[in-house]
C-alpha positions in Angstrom: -21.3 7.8 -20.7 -18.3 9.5 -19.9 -16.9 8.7 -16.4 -15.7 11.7 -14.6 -12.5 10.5 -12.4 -11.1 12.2 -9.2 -7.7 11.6 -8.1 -6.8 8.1 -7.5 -10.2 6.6 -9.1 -10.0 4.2 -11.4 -11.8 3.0 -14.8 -11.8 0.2 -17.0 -10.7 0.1 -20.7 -12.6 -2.3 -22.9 -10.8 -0.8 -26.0 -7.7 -1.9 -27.3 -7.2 0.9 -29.3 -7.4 4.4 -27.7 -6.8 8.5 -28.2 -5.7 10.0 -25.3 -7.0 14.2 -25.7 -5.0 16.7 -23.2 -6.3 20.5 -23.2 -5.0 22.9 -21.7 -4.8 26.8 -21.7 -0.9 27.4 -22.9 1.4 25.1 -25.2 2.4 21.7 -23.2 5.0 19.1 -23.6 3.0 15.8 -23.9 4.7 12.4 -23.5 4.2 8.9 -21.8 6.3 6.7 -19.8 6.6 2.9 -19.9 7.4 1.2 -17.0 7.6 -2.6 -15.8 6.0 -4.5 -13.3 8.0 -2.3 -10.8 7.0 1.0 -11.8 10.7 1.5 -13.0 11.1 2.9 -16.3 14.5 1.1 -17.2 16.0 3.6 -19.9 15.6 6.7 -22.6 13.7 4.1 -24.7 11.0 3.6 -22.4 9.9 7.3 -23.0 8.4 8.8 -25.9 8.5 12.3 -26.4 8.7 15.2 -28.8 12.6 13.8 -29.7 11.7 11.0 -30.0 7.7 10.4 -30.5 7.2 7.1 -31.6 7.5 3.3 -29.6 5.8 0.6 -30.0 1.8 0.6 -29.2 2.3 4.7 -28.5 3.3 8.0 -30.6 3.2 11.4 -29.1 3.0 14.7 -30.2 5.9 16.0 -31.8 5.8 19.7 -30.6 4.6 21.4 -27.3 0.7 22.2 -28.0 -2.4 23.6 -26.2 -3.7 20.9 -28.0 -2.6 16.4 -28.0 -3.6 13.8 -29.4 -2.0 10.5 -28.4 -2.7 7.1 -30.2 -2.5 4.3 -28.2 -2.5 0.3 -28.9 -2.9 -1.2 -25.6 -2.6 -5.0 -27.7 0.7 -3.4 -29.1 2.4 -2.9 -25.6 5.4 -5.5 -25.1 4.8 -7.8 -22.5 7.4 -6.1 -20.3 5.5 -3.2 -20.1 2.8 -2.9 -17.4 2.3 0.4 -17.0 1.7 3.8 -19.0 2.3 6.9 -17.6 1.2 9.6 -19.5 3.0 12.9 -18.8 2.6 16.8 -19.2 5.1 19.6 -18.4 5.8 22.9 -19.2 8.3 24.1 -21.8 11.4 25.7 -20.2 13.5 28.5 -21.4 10.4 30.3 -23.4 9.2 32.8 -21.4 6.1 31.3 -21.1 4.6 30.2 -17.3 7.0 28.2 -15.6 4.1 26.4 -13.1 0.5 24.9 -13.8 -1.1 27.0 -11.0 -0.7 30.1 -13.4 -2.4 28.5 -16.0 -5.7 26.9 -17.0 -5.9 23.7 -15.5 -5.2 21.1 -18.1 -7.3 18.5 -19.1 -7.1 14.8 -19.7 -9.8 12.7 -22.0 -9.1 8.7 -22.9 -11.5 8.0 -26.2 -12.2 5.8 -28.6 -11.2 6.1 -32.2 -14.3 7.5 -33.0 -13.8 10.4 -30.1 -16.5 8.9 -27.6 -15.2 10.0 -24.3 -14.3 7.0 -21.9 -13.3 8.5 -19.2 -12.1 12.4 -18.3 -10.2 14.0 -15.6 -9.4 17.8 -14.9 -5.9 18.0 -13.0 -7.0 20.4 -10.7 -5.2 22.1 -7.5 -2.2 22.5 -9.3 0.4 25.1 -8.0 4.5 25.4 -8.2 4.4 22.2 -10.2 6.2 22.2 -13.8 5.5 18.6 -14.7 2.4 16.0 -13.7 2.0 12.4 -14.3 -1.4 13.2 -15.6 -2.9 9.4 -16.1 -1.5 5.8 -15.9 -3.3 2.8 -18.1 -1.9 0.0 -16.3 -2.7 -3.9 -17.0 -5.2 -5.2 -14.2 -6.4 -9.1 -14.1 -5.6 -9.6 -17.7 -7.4 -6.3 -19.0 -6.1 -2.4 -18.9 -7.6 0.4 -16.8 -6.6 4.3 -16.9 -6.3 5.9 -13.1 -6.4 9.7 -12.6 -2.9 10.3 -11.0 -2.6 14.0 -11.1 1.2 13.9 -9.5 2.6 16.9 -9.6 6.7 17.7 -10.0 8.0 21.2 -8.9 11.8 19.9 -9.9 10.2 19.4 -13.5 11.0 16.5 -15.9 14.0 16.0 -13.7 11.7 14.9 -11.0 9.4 12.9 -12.5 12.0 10.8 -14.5 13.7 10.5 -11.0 10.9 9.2 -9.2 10.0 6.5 -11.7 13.7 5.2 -11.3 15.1 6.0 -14.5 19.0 6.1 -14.8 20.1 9.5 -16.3 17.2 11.3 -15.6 18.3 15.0 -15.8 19.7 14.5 -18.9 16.7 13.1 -20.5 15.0 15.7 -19.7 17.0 18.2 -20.7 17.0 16.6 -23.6 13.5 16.9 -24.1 13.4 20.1 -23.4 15.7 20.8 -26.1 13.8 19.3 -28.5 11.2 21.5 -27.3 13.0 24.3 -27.7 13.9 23.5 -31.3 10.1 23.2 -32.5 8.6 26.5 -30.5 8.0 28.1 -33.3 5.8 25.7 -34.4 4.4 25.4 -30.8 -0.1 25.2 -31.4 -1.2 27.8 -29.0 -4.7 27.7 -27.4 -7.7 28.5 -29.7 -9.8 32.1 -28.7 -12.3 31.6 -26.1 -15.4 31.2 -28.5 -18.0 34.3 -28.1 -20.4 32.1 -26.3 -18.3 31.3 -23.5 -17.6 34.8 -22.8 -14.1 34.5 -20.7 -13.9 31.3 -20.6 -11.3 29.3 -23.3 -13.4 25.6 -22.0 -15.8 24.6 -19.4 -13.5 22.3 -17.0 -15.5 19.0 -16.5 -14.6 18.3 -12.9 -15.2 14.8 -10.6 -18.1 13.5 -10.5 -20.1 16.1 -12.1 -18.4 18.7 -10.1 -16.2 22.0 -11.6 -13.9 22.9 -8.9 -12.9 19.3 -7.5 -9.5 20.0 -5.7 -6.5 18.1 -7.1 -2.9 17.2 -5.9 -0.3 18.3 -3.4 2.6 18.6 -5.0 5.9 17.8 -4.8 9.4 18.9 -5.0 12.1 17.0 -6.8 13.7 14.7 -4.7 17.4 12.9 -5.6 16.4 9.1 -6.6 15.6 6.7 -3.6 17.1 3.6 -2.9 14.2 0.9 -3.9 12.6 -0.4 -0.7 12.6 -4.4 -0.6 9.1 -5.0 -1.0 6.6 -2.6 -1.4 3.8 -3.9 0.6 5.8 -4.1 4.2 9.3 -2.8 5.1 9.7 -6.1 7.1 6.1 -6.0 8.3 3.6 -3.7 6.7 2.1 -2.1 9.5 4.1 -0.8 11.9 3.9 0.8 15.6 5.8 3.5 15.2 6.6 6.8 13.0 7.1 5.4 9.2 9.8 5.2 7.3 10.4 7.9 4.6 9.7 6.3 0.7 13.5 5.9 0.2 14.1 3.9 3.1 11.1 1.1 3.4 8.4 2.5 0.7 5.3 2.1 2.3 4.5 1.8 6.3 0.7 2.4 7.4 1.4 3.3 11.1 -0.1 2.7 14.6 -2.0 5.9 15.1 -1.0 5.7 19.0 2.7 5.5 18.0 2.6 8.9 16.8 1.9 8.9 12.8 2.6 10.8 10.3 1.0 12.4 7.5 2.0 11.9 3.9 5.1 13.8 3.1 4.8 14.1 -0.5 7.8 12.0 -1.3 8.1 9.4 -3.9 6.2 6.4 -2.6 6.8 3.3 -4.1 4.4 0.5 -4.3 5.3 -2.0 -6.9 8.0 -5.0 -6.3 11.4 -3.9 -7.0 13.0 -7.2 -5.6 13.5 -9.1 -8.2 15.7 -8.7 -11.4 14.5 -8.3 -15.2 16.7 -10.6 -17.2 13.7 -12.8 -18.1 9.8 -12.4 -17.9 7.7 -14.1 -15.1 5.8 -17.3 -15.5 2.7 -16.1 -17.0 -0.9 -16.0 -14.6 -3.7 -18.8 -15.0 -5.7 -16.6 -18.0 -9.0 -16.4 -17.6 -12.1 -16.7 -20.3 -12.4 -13.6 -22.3 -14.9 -11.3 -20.7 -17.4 -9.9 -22.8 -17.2 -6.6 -24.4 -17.5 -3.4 -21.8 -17.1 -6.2 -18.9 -14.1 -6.2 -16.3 -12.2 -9.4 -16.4 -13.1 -12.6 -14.0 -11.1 -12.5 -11.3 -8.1 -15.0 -11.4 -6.1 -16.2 -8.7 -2.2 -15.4 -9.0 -2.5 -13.0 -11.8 0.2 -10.7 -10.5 3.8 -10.8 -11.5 6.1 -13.1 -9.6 8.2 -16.4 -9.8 5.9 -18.8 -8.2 2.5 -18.9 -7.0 2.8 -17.7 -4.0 4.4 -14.2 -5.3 2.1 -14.0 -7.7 -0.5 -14.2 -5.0 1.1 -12.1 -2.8 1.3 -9.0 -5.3 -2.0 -9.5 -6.1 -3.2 -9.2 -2.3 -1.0 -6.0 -2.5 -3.1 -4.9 -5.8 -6.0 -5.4 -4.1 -5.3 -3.7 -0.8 -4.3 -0.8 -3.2 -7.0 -0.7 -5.2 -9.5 -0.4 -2.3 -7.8 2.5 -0.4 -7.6 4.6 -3.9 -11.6 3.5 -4.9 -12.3 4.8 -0.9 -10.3 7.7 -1.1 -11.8 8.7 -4.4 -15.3 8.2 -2.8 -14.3 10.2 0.0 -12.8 12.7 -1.8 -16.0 12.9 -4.4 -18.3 13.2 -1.2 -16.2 15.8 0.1 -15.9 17.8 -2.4 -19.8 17.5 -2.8 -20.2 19.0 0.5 -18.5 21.7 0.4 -20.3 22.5 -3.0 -23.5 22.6 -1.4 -22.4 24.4 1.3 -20.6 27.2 -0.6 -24.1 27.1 -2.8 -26.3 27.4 0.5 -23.9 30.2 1.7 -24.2 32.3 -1.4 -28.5 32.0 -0.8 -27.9 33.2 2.8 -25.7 35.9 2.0 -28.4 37.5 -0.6 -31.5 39.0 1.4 -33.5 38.7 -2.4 -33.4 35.1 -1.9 -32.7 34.3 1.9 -36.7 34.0 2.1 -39.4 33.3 0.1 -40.3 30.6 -2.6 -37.3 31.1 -4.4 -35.2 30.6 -1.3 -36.3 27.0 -0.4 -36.2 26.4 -4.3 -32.5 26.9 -4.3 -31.6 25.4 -1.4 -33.2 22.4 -2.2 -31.4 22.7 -5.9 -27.9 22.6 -3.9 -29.2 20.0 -2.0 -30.3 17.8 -5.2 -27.3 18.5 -6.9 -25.2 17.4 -3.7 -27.3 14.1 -3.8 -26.5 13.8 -7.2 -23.0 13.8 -7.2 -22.4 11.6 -4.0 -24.8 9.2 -5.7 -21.8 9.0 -8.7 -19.7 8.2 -6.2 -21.3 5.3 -5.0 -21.7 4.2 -7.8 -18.2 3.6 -9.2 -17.4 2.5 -5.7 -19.7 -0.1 -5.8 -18.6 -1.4 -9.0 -15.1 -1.2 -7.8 -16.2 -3.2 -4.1 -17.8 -5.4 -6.2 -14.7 -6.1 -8.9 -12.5 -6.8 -5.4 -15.6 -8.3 -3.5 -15.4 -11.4 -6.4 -11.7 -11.3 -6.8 -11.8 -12.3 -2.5 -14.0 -15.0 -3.2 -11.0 -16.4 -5.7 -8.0 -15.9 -4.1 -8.7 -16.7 -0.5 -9.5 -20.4 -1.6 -6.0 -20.7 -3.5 -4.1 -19.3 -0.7 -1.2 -21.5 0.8 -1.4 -22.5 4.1 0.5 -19.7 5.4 -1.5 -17.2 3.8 -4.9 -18.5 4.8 -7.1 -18.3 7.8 -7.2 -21.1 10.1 -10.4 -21.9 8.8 -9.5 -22.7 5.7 -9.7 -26.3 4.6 -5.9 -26.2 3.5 -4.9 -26.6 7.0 -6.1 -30.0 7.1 -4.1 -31.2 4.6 -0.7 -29.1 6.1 2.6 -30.8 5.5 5.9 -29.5 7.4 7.4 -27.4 4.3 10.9 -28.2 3.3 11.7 -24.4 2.5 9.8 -21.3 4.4 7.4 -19.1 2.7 7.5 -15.8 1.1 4.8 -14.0 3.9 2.4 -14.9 6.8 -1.0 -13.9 7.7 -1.1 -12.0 10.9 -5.1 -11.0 10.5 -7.3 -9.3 8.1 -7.7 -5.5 7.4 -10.7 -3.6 5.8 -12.7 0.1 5.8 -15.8 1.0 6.8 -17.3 2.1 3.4 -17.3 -2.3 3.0 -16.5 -3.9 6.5 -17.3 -7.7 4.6 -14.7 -7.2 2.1 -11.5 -8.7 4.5 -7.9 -7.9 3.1 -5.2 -10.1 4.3 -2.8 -8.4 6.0 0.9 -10.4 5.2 4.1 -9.8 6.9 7.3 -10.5 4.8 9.8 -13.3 6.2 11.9 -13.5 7.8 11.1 -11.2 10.5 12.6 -7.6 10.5 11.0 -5.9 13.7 9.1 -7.5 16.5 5.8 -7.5 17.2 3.5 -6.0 20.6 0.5 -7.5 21.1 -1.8 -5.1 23.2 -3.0 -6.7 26.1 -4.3 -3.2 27.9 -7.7 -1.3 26.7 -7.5 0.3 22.8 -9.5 2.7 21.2 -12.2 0.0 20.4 -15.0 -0.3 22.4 -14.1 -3.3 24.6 -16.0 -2.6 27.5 -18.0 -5.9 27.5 -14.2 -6.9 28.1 -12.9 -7.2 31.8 -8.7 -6.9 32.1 -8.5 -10.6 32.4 -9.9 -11.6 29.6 -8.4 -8.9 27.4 -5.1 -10.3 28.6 -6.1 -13.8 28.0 -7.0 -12.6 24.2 -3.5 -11.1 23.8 -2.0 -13.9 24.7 -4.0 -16.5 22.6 -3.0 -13.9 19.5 0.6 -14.2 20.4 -0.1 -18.3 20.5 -1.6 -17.9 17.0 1.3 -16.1 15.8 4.1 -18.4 17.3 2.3 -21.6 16.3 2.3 -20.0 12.5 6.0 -19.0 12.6 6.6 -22.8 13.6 4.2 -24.1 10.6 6.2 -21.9 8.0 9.6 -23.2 8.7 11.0 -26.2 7.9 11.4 -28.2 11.0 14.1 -27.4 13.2 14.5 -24.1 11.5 12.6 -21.9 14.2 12.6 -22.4 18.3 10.1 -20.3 20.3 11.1 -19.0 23.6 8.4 -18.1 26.4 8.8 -15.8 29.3 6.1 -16.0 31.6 7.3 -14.6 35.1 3.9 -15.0 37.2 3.1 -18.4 35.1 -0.1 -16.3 34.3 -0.5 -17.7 30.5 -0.2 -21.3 31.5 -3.9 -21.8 29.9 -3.4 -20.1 26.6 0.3 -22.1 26.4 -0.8 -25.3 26.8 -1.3 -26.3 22.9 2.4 -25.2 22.4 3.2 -26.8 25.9 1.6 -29.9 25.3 2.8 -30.8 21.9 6.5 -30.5 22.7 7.1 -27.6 20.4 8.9 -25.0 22.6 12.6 -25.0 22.8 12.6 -25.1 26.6 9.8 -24.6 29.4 8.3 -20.9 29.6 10.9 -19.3 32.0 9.1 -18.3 35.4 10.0 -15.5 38.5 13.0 -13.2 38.1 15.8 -16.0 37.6 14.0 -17.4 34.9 13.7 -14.2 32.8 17.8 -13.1 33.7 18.2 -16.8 32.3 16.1 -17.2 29.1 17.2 -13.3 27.8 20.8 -14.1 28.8 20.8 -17.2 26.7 19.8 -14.9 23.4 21.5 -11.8 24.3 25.0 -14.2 23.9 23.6 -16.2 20.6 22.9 -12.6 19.5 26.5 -11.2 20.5 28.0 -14.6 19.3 26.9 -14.5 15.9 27.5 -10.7 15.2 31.4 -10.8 16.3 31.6 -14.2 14.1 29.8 -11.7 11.2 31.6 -8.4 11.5 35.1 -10.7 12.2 34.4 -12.5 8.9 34.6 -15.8 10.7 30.5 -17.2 10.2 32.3 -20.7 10.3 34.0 -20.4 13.2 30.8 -20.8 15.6 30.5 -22.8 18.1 29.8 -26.1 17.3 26.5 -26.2 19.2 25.4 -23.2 18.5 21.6 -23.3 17.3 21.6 -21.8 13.7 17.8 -21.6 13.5 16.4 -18.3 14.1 14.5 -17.6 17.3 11.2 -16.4 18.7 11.0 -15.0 22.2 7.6 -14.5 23.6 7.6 -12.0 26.7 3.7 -12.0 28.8 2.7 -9.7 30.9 5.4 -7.3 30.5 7.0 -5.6 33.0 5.8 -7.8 35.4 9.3 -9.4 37.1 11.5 -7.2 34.8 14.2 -4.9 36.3 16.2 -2.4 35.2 18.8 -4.8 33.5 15.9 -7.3 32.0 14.6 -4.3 30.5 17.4 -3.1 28.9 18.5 -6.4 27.6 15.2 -6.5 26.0 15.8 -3.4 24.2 19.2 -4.8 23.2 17.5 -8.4 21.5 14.9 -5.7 19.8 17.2 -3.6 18.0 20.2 -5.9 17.7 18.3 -9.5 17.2 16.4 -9.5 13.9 19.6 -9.3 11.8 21.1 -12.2 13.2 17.7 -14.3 13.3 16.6 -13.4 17.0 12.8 -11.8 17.1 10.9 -10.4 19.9 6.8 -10.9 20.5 5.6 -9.0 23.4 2.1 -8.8 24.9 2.0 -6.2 27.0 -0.3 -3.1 28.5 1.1 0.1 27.5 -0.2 1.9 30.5 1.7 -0.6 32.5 5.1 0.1 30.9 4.6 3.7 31.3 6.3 3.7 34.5 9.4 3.2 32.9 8.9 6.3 31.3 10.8 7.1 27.9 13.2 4.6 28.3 10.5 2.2 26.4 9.6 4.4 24.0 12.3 3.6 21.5 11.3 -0.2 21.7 7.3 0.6 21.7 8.3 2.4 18.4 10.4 -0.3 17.1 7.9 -3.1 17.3 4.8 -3.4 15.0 1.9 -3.5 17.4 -1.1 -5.4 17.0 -4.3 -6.1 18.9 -5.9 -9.1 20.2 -9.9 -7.3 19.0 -10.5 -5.7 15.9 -9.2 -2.0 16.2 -9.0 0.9 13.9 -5.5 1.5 14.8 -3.6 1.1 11.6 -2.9 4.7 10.3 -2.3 5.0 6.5 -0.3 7.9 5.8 -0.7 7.9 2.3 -4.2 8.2 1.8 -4.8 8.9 5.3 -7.0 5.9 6.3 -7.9 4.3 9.1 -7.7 0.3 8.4 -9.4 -1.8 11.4 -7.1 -4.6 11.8 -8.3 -7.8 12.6 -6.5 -10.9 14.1 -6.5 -14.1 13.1 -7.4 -16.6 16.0 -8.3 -20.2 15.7 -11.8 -20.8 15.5 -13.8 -21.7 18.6 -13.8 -25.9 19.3 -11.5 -26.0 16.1 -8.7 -28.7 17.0 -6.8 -27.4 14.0 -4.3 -25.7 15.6 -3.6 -29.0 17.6 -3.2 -31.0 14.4 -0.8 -28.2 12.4 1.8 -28.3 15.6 1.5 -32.2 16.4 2.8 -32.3 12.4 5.8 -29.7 12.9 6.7 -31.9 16.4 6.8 -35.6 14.8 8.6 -33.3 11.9 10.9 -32.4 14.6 11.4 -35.9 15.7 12.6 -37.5 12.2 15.6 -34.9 12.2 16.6 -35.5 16.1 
């Protein structure tokens, strides 16, 4: 059975050996892209195209056509490659249409050798664009899969080459156009519509059963951007405030209160560009060969990376992608079946014949049946897709290190002071409502490039069972959570946490980080205490940034403390002034880059007094929330992700045992 994809959906390949079919309604350049781990395509011999039609495990058509056939051999890809884009656009220079939305919309088909259809997909809702990365077989937990990508280019070739990172990518493609232009006389048109159709040249197979799914947005060509430095957080993935733009940070899911934004169409880059390509990556555990038509067993670590803990890292990323793009392709599917039906039920109504009568209820009840139909599909592939990432879970989350686990996971009790910090933390969990058991673990990068605020005021969730106090008392257990991981990740001496308390409120939640001797001083009480505790940083920070920008690191004091530095802020602004405040601001934008970090667990209805002068740091800081909250705005598929934080277990005394380890740790390098 042939499975009908929507943008973004997914589908396994259980075929080595493959046809990929593109129809469409006026000659087409047809080609594929190979790209690496990182989604970069690293030359001109990483594309093959009518110039040059041939590389290993693909060959291409050698002429525009109305009509492709591409032979793939998945088990003939080099190991470098991890990622086939295949590619459509239109020949320049002809005078032929110079954008899909003037022409029928193309179609895509993977088959076998013997031309049963796998999997289809109709690029759709095409307009100004010129060239569309049509589909992408990419390797996935040892196996391939194709995903309906439907990215449109309005710059052309130039565009697309640019967006997949390839050096020289305007002259490539007008290179290729060349080529092009040289075999246009030998350019296949479209075959006649056939008499039985009538005016139609094919019968677009659309979505899930659908024929007028609507596609992609497109996009304009955009001059290359700078590669972000790891795709799955800027410096922490989710942040409170607008997100950056693809060529800054690549992908920020935003706090929807810190005013977030929509997609804007530009390049977004989700693959790991941080590391260099001299030499391939250890390989992944492999797993036993799954049978025939089967997805693979899930494997923990089977995602690029150095070590273990990138590899597992990537693959948390894989599978926090894969679940927004098999929920947005549900949503889209269920969608588009909506509107069917209703357009169906509106044509009945508009037609006295049939608005009454027999024939009437017959017909709406046909729209409504066919509706049914097509959002049962959907569910379907999404709960083969929930499934695939509901088992892969149950793998991973046992083989996480301790830093990426839950603090009820049983490697706690075996934690050991590391001698070198890791590559993330867990902050808490994230997941959608279409599968609210299916947890993804949300991981902030280290070390820390933006703070953190820690809502201790009413959110959008219903916490009315919740008084003030005890909301406040939540917040500030989080931010305990979070410290007391920071100080488990670093080796000891290597991070110092800093509390500022002014009304001694958090005494209670402080007392395991109190007790076990692990702050670097006392939490700093009443207004003296908090002009002494940020004037302390504020000079570390201005010490170390003349020492950097004089070219003098050396010349520090000699009792300077080099480790980097956690300040914890409750109850903010309680027993701030005007100058507190704005040395807070200045530790927030100015102390990350020289190892200082800010936590602060405050209500943001009781900071609004200070009016904008906050708002620059409430944007600045990733906020989090001490209750699960769907506050985490994803502007690329536009999802709402409930975050979840991770809190020590109620009675659990694991928390006690993990920071009496990093104190004795402490005392053996005194």
């Amino acid at each position: 059975m042939t499975a009908e994809l929507v943008r973004g959906q997914n589908h396994p390949l259980s075929q080595a050996r493959l046809e990929i079919r593109i129809t469409a309604g006026v000659p087409v350049v047809a080609g594929a892209a190979l790209s690496d781990e990182n989604g970069t395509a690293c030359g001109d011999e990483w594309v093959a195209h009518p110039g040059a039609p041939t590389l290993p495990g693909i060959e291409v058509s050698r002429q525009a056509a109305a009509d492709h056939r591409l032979a793939v051999d998945l088990a003939a890809m080099p190991e470098a490659v991890h990622r086939v884009n295949v590619l459509l656009a239109l020949p320049s220079g002809a005078g032929g249409p110079l954008r899909f939305g003037a022409v029928t919309a193309p179609c895509a088909a993977v088959t076998g050798l013997d031309g049963t259809e796998i999997a289809r997909y109709t690029l759709t809702g095409l307009d100004a664009e010129s060239a569309v990365v049509a589909l992408e077989l990419y390797r996935r937990q040892g196996g391939w899969k194709v995903r309906a990508v439907g990215q449109g280019y309005a710059g052309g070739l130039a565009a697309l080459f640019t967006d997949l990172g390839m050096p020289g990518a305007g002259e490539l493609a007008g290179g290729i156009q060349e080529a092009v232009a040289r075999g246009l006389a030998r350019s296949v048109a479209a075959p006649p519509p056939r008499p039985a159709d009538g005016d139609r040249t094919r019968r677009a197979a659309a979505p899930a059963g659908g024929a007028d799914q609507p596609g992609s947005a497109s996009r304009a060509a955009d001059p290359a951007p700078p590669r972000p430095a790891h795709p799955y957080e800027a410096s922490v993935p989710y942040a409170a405030q607008t997100p950056a733009g693809p060529g800054e940070r690549g992908y920020e899911p935003t706090a929807d209160t810190a005013q977030p934004t929509a997609a804007t169409g530009s390049p977004i880059d989700y693959t790991h560009p941080n590391r260099g390509h001299a030499t391939a990556p250890p390989p992944p555990p492999q797993a036993p060969p799954a049978p025939p038509g089967s997805p693979a067993p899930p494997v923990a670590g089977d995602a690029a990376g150095w070590s273990l803990d990138e590899r597992l890292y990537n693959q948390v990323w894989g599978m926090f992608e894969d679940l927004a793009r098999t929920a947005a392709a549900y949503r889209s599917a269920v969608d588009f079946a909506d509107s069917r039906m209703e357009k169906e039920l509106d044509q009945i109504l508009s037609d006295p014949r049939s608005r009454l009568g027999s024939s009437g209820d017959a017909a709406r009840e046909a729209a409504r049946a066919k509706r049914a139909q097509l959002v049962d599909q959907a569910a379907a592939v999404l709960d083969r897709d929930l499934a695939q990432l509901t088992a892969e879970a149950g793998v991973v989350e046992p083989a996480f290190p301790p830093a990426y686990a839950r603090w009820d996971n049983p490697v706690w009790h075996g934690y050991r002071v590391p001698t070198e910090p890791p590559m993330a933390l867990r902050l808490g969990d994230l997941h959608l409502p279409e599968r609210p058991a299916l947890r993804i673990p949300l991981l902030m990068r280290l070390p820390l490039e933006r703070g953190l605020w820690i809502d201790s005021g009413p959110t959008a969730a219903d916490v009315s069972f919740l008084g003030s106090g005890e909301l406040r008392q939540r917040a500030m257990e989080t931010a305990v959570s979070v410290a007391a991981r920071l100080l488990a990740a670093h080796p000891a001496g290597d991070f110092a946490v800093h509390v500022i308390d002014p009304a001694g409120s958090a005494a209670r939640e402080l007392a395991p980080l109190v007790q076990a001797g692990v702050l670097a001083a006392p939490p700093a009480t009443g207004a003296a205490g908090v002009t002494q505790a940020l004037g302390g940083l504020t000079q570390r920070v201005d010490l170390v940034q003349m020492a950097l920008r004089g070219g003098a690191a050396d010349a520090l004091p000699p009792g300077l403390d080099t480790a980097r530095h956690l300040l914890i802020v409750n109850d903010f602004p309680h027993g701030f002034d005007d100058r507190a405040v704005t040395g807070l601001r200045y530790l927030a934008d100015e102390g990350p880059s020289v190892g200082v970090h800010l936590l602060m667990v405050a209500d943001r209805q009781d900071a609004a007094a200070y009016g904008p002068l906050l708002d620059p740091l409430w944007r600045s800081l990733m906020r989090l929330t001490p209750v699960p909250d769907d506050h985490l705005a994803d502007p690329w598929v536009g999802h709402a992700w409930t975050y979840e934080p991770s809190l020590v277990p109620p009675g659990s005394q694991v928390l006690d045992h993990v920071l009496a380890q990093v104190a004795i740790a402490r005392t053996k390098i005194q």
